[in-house]
C-alpha positions as CSV (number, residue, x, y, z in Angstrom):
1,X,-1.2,-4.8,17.8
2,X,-1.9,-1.6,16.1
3,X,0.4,-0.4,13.3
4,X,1.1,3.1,11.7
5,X,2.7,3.0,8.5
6,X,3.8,5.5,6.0
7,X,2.2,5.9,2.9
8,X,2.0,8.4,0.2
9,X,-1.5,8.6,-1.9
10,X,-1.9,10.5,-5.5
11,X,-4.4,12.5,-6.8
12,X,-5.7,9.0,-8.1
13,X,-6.2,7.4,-5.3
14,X,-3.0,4.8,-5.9
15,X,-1.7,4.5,-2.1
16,X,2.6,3.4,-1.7
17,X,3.6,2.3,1.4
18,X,7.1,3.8,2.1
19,X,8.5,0.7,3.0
20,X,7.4,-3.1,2.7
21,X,5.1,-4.4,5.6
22,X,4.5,-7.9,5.9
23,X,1.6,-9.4,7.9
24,X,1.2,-12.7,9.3
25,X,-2.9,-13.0,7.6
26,X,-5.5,-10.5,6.2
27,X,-6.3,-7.0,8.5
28,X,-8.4,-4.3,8.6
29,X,-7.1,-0.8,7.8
30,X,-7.7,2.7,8.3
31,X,-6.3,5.2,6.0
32,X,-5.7,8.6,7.4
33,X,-5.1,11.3,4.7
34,X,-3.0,14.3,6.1
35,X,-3.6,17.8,5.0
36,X,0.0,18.6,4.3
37,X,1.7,17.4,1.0
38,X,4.8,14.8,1.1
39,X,8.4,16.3,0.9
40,X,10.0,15.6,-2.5
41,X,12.6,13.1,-1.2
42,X,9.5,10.8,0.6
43,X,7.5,10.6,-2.7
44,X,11.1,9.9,-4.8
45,X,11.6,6.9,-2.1
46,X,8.1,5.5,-2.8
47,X,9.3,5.3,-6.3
48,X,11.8,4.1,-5.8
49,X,11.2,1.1,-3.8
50,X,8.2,0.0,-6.1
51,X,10.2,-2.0,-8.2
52,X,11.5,-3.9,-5.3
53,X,7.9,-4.4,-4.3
54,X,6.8,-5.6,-7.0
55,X,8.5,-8.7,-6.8
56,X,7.0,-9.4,-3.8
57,X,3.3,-8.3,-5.3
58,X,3.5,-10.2,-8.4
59,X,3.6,-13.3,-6.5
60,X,0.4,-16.0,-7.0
61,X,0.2,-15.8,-3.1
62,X,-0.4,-12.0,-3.3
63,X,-3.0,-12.5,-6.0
64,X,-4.5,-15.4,-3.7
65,X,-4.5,-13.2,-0.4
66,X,-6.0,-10.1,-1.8
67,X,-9.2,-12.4,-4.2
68,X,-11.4,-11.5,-1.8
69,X,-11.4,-7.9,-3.3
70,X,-12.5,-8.9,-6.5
71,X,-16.0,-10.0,-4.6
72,X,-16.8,-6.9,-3.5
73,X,-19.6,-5.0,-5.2
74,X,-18.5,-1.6,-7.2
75,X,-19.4,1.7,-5.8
């Protein structure tokens, strides 16, 4: 089933999903980038909820789900 979440990306590249998603294995993703910038209060919320995440991220399974990354070659 095909998903669109909300997400906010800086100038850095650093992507926050504006809420948790949790998925039952790995998937593929697409990331559309809009040509309009976020309203104030969406940005503050993806703040926001990053500590909450983080909980959740700093997990060993977290770190074990998202190794395969570390394989990939650098551009």
């Amino acid at each position: 089933m095909l998903q669109t979440i909300e997400a906010i990306i800086d100038e850095k590249g650093t992507l926050r999903f504006l809420a948790p998603i949790q998925l039952p294995k790995k998937r593929r993703a697409f990331v559309t980038i809009l040509d309009e910038e976020p309203l104030e209060e969406t940005f503050n919320l993806a703040l926001l909820s990053e500590a909450a995440l983080a909980t959740d991220w700093l997990r060993p399974e977290e770190d074990e789900a998202w190794s395969h990354l570390a394989q990939l070659p650098s551009l």
